[in-house]
C-alpha positions as CSV (number, residue, x, y, z in Angstrom):
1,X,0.0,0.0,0.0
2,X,3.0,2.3,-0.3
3,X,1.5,4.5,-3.1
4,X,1.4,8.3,-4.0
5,X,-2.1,8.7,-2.9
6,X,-1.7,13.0,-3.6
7,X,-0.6,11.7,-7.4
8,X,-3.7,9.5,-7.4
9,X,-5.9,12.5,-6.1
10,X,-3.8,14.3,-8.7
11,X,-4.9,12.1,-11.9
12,X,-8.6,11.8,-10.6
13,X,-9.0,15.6,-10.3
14,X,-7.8,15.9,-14.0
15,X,-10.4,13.5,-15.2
16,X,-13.3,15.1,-13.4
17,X,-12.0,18.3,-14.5
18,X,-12.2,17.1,-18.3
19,X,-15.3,15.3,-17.8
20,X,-16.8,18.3,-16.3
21,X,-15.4,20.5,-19.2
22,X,-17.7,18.6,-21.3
23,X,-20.7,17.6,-19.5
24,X,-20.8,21.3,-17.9
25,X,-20.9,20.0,-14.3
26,X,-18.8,21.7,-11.4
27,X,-17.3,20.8,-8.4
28,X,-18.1,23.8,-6.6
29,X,-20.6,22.9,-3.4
30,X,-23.7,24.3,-2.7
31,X,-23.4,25.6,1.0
32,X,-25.8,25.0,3.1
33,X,-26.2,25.7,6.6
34,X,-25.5,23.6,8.9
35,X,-25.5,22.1,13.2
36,X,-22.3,20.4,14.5
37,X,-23.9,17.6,16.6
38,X,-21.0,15.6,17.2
39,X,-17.4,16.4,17.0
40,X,-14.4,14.7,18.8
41,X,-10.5,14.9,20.0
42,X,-9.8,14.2,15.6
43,X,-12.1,17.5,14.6
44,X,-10.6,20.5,13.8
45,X,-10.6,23.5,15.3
46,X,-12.4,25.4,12.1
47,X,-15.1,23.2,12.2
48,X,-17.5,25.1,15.1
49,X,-21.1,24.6,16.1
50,X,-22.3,26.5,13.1
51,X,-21.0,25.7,9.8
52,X,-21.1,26.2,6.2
53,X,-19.4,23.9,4.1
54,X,-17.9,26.0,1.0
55,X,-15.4,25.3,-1.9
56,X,-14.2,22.8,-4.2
57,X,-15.1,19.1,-3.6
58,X,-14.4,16.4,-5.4
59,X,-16.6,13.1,-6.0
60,X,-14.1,9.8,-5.3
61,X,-15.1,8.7,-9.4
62,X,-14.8,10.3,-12.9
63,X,-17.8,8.9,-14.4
64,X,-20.6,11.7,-14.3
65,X,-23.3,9.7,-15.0
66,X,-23.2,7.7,-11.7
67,X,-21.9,10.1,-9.2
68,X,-21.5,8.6,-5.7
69,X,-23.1,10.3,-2.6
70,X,-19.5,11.1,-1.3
71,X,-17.5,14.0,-2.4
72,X,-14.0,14.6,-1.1
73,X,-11.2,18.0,-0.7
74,X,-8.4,17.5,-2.5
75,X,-6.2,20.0,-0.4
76,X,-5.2,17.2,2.7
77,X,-5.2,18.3,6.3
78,X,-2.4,16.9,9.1
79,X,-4.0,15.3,11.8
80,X,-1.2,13.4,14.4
81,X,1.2,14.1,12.0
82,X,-0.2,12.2,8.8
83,X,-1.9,13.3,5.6
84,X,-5.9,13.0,5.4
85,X,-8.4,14.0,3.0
86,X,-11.9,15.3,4.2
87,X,-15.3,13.4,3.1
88,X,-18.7,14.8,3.1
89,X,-21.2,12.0,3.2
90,X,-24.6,12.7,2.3
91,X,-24.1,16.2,1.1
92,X,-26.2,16.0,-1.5
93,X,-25.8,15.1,-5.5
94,X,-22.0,16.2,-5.5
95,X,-22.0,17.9,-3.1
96,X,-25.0,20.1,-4.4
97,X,-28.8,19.3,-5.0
98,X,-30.7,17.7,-2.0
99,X,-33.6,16.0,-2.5
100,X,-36.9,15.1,-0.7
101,X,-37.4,11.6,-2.2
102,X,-36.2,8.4,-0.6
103,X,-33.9,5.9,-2.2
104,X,-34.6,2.3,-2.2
105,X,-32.0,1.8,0.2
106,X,-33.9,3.2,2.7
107,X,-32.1,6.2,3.0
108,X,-32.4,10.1,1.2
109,X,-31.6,9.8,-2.1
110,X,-28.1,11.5,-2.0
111,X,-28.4,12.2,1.0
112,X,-28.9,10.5,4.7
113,X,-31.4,11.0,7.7
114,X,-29.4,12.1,10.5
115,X,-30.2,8.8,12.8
116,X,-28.2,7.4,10.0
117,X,-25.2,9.6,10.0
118,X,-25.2,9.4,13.4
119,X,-25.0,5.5,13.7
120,X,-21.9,5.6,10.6
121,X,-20.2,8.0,12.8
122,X,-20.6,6.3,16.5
123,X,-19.3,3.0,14.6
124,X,-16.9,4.5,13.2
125,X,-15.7,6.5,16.0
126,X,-15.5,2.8,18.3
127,X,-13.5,1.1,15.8
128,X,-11.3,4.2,15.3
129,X,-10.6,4.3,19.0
130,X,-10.2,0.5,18.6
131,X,-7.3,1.2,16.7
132,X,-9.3,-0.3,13.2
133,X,-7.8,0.3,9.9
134,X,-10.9,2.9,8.9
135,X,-11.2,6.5,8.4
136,X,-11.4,9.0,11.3
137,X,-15.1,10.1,12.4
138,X,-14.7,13.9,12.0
139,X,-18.0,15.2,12.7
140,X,-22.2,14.6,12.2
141,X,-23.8,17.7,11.2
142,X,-27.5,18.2,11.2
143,X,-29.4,20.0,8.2
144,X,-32.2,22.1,9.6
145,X,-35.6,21.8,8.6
146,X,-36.0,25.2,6.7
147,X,-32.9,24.8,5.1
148,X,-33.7,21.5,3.8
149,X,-36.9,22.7,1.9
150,X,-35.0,25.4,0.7
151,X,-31.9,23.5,-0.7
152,X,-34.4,20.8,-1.8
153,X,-36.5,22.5,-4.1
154,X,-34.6,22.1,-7.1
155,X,-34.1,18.6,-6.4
156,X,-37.4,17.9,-6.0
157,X,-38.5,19.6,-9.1
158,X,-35.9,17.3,-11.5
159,X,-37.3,14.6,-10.0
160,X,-41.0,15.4,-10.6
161,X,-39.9,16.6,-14.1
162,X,-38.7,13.0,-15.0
163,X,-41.2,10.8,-13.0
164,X,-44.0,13.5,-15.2
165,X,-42.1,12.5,-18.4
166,X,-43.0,8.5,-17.9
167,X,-46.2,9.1,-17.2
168,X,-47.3,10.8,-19.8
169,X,-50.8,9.9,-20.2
170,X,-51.9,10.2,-16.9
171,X,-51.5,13.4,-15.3
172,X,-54.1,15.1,-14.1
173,X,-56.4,18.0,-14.3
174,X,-55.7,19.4,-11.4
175,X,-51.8,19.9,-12.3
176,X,-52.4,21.1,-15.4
177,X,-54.8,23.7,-13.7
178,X,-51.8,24.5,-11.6
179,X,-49.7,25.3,-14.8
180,X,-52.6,27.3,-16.5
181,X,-51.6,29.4,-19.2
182,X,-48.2,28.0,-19.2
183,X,-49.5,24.7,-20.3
184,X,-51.5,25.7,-23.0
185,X,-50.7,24.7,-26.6
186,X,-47.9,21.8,-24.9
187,X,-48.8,18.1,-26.5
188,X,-47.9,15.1,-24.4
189,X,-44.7,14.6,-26.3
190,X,-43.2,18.3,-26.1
191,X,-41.4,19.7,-22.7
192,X,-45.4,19.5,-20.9
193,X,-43.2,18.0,-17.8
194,X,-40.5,20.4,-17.9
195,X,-43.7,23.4,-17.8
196,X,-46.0,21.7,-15.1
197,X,-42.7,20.4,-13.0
198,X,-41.7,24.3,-12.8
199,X,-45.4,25.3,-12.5
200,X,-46.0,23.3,-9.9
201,X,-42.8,24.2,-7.7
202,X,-43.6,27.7,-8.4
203,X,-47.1,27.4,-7.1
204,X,-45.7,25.6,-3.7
205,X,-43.4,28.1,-3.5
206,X,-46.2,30.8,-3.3
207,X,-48.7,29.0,-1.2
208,X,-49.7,31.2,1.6
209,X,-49.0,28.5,4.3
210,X,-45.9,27.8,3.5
211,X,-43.4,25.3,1.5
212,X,-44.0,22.5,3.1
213,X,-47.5,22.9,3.5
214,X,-47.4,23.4,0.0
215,X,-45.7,20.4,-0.6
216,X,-48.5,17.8,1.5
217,X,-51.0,19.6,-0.5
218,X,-49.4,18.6,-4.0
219,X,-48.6,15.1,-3.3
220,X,-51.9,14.7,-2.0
221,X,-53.1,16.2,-5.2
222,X,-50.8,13.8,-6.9
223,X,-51.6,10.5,-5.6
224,X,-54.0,8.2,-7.5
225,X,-55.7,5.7,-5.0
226,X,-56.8,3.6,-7.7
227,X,-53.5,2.9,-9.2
228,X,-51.1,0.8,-7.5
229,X,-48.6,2.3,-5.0
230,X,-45.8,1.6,-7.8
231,X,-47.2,2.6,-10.7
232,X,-45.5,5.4,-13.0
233,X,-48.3,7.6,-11.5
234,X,-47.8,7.4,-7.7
235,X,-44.1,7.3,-8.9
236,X,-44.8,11.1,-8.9
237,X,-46.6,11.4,-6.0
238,X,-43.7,9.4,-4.0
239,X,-41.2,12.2,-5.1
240,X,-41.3,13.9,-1.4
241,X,-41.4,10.5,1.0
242,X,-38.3,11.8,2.4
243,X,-39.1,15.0,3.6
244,X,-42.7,14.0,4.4
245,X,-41.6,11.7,6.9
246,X,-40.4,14.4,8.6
247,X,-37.0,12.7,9.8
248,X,-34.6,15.2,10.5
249,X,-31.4,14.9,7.7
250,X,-27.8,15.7,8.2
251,X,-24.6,14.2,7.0
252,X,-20.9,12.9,7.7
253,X,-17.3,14.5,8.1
254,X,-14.9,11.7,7.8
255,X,-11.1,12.1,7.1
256,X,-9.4,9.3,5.3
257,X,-6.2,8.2,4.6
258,X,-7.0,8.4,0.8
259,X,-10.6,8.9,-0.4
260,X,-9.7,7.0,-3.8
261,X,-11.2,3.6,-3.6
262,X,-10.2,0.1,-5.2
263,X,-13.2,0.1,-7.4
264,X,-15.5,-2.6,-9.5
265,X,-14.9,-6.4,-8.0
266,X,-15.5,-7.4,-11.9
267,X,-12.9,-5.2,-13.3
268,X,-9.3,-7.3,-14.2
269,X,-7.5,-4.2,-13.2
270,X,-7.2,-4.3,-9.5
271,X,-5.7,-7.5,-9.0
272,X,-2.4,-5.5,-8.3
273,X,-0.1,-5.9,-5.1
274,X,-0.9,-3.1,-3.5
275,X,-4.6,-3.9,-4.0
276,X,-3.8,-7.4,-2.7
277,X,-2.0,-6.1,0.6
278,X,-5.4,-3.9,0.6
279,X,-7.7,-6.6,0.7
280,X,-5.8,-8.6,3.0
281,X,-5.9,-5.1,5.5
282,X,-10.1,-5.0,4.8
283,X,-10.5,-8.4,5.6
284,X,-9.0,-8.0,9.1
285,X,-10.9,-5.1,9.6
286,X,-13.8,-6.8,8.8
287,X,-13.1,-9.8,11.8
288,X,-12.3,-7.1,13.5
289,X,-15.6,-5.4,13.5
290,X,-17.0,-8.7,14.3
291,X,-15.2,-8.9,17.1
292,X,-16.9,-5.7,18.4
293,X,-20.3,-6.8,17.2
294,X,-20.8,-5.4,14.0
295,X,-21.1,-7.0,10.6
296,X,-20.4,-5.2,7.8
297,X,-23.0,-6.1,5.1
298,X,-20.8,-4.3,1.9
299,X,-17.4,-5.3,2.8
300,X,-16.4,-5.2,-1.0
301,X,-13.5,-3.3,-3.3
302,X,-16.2,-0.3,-3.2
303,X,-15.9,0.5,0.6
304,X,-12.0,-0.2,0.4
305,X,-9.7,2.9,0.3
306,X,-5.9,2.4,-1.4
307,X,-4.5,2.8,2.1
308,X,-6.8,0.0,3.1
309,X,-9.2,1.4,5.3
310,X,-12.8,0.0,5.2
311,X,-15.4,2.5,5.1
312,X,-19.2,3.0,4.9
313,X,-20.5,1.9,8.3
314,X,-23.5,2.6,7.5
315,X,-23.5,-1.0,6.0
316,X,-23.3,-2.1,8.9
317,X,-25.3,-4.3,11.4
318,X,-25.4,-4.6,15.6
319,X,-25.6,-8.2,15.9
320,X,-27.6,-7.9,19.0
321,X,-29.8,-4.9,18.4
322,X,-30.8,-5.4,14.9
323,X,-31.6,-8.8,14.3
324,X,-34.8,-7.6,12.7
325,X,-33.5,-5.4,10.1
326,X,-30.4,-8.4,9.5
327,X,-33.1,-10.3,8.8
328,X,-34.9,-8.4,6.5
329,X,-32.0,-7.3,4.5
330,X,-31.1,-11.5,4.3
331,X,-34.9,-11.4,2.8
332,X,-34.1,-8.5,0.4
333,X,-30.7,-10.2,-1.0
334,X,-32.6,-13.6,-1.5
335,X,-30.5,-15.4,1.4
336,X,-32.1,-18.1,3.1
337,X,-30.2,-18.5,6.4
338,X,-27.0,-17.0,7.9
339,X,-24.5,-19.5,6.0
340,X,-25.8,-18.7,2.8
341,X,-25.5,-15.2,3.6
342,X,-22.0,-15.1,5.1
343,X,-20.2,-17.1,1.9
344,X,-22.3,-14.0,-0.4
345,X,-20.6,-11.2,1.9
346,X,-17.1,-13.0,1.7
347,X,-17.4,-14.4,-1.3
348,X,-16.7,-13.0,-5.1
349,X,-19.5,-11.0,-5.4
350,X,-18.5,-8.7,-3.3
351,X,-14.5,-9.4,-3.1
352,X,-14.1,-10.1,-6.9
353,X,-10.9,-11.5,-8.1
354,X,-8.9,-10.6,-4.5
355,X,-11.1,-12.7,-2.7
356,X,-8.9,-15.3,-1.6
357,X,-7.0,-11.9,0.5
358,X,-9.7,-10.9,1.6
359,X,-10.1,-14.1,3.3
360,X,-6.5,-14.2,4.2
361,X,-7.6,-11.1,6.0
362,X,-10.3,-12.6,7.7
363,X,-8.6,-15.6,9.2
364,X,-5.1,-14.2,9.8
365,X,-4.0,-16.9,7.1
366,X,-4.9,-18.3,3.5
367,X,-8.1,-19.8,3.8
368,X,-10.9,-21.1,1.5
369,X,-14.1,-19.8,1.4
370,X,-16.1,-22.4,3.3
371,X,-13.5,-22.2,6.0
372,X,-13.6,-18.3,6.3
373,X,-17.2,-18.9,6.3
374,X,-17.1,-21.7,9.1
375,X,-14.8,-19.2,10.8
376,X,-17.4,-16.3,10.5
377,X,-20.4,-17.8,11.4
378,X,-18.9,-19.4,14.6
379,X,-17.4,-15.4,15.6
380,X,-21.9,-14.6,15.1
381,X,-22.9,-17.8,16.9
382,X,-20.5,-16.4,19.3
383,X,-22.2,-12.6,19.7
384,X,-25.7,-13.5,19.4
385,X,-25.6,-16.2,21.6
């Protein structure tokens, strides 16, 4: 793992920069106001109870299409005497648009609910402490309410704008009423979403009882009771779950050791020896965090950094608190029972082609699958118990 990580940082800043020179994206931040909640002996002293995240910040992958959640600064900062970049979890689409809708993950889409960020840091923070190979906790900083509907907006209105587009057909009066005027003349195959997506954030910005008020109103509007809850229709009317629950939302400082990760378990390229030494470091991490009573559900190349830190706690599990939700996400992944799952999270689909390291990781030797398995199931066994 003795790399260059600033010459990595270095070559991935120049290919955003020339994918961003021709999609017209940026990686200047939206700031949005912001409460430090949680801060420790690793935060520094700039960060204070009130902030305002500002400046250039970099997503950890090129490819514009498929941005990550997870933007990084690619000035580093000394803490104890060593290099780490900051990371801004859940910031928002690159660091910029929020957005009201949930993902399918069960989190904001781009985003997080704060109970969320606040679990990835405490985890993160006990295995820091523990001396784990991860990234430091930095901070957990809460979004407030008011600026959350105000950052959100935009967000909410791209989203309407596409779900309005595949439903074309079905949209009804009352939205077009909305839109009035504007509306007129438009045929279901022109920009008819683009006009009653704007019309219709421009009415809810206007309503007398405020945004979010505004906001109920339309989705009530919106919804279809006689369609199913998944159709294209009540697609639309879905477009505000998250804020509607009214969970408050926040995100994550973290400070790595290098923010570049290893990357696609499929792709041929990463079976290097530094990768390999980074697998092996991931896979005792992982035992590790077993060991402490967590079991980390995405222990794959895309939560390893190059200096071999696992990350994303938030894919994690407390073996004794959250046997429910274990289960359920066992359901969700098609696992029948415990074995079945363990070999999946060890196993190529989430390792790749440096499985067997990982596994060298995980038992402190080489080991096959079955007996990295066996090895796992009895450290479970061992917590639940």
């Amino acid at each position: 793992m003795a790399q260059d990580y600033g010459l990595l940082i270095k070559r991935l800043k120049t290919a955003v920069d020339e994918e961003n020179a021709w999609s017209k994206e940026t990686v200047w931040v939206t700031p949005k106001l912001g409460l430090v909640i949680r801060r420790n002996e690793w935060t520094p002293s700039w960060i204070e109870n009130v902030i305002k995240v500002r400046g250039k910040w970099y997503p950890i992958l090129a490819d514009v299409f498929s941005p990550p959640r997870l933007v990084f600064r690619t000035q580093s900062i000394l803490i104890n005497g060593e290099s780490r970049w900051l990371e801004l979890k859940g910031y928002g689409l690159r660091g910029q648009t929020m957005f009201f809708q949930q993902h399918a993950s069960g989190d904001v889409f781009y985003g997080m609910y704060l109970e969320h960020a606040l679990n990835e840091y405490e985890r993160l923070l006990a295995a820091a402490r523990a001396g784990f190979q991860v990234p430091l906790p930095i901070a957990v900083v809460e979004i407030p309410r008011e600026e959350y509907l105000r950052r959100g907006l935009k967000g909410f209105e791209e989203v309407v704008k596409a779900r309005l587009y595949l439903c074309q057909g079905n949209i009804t009066d009352w939205l077009v009423d909305i839109a009035g005027k504007h509306a007129r003349g438009l045929n279901q195959s022109s920009n008819i979403h683009k006009v009653l997506a704007h019309q219709l954030v421009n009415w809810i910005r206007r309503h007398p009882e405020g945004v979010e008020r505004g906001i109920e109103i339309a989705i009530d509007k919106l919804s279809n009771p006689r369609k199913s809850r998944d159709s294209f229709f009540n697609n639309v009317a879905r477009s505000a779950d998250a804020l509607l629950g009214k969970k408050p939302v926040g995100y994550v400082i973290r400070a790595s050791k290098c923010p570049m990760r290893v990357g696609d378990p499929t792709d041929p390229t990463i079976d290097t020896p530094e990768n390999r030494e980074v697998a092996v470091a991931a896979g005792r991490t992982f035992r590790q965090l077993l060991q402490m009573g967590f079991l980390h559900h995405c222990p794959g190349t895309g939560n390893w950094t190059k200096a071999g830190e696992l990350t994303d706690f938030q894919d994690t599990f407390d073996l004794t608190a959250e046997k429910d939700a274990l289960t359920f996400h066992m359901q969700k992944v098609k696992k029948e029972d415990m074995a079945q799952f363990v070999r999946y999270l060890l196993g190529p689909e989430h390792t790749g082609i440096l499985c067997k390291f990982f596994l060298e990781g995980v038992c402190g030797k080489p080991a096959s699958l079955k007996k990295a398995t066996d090895e796992v199931l009895c450290l479970i066994q061992r917590r639940t118990s």
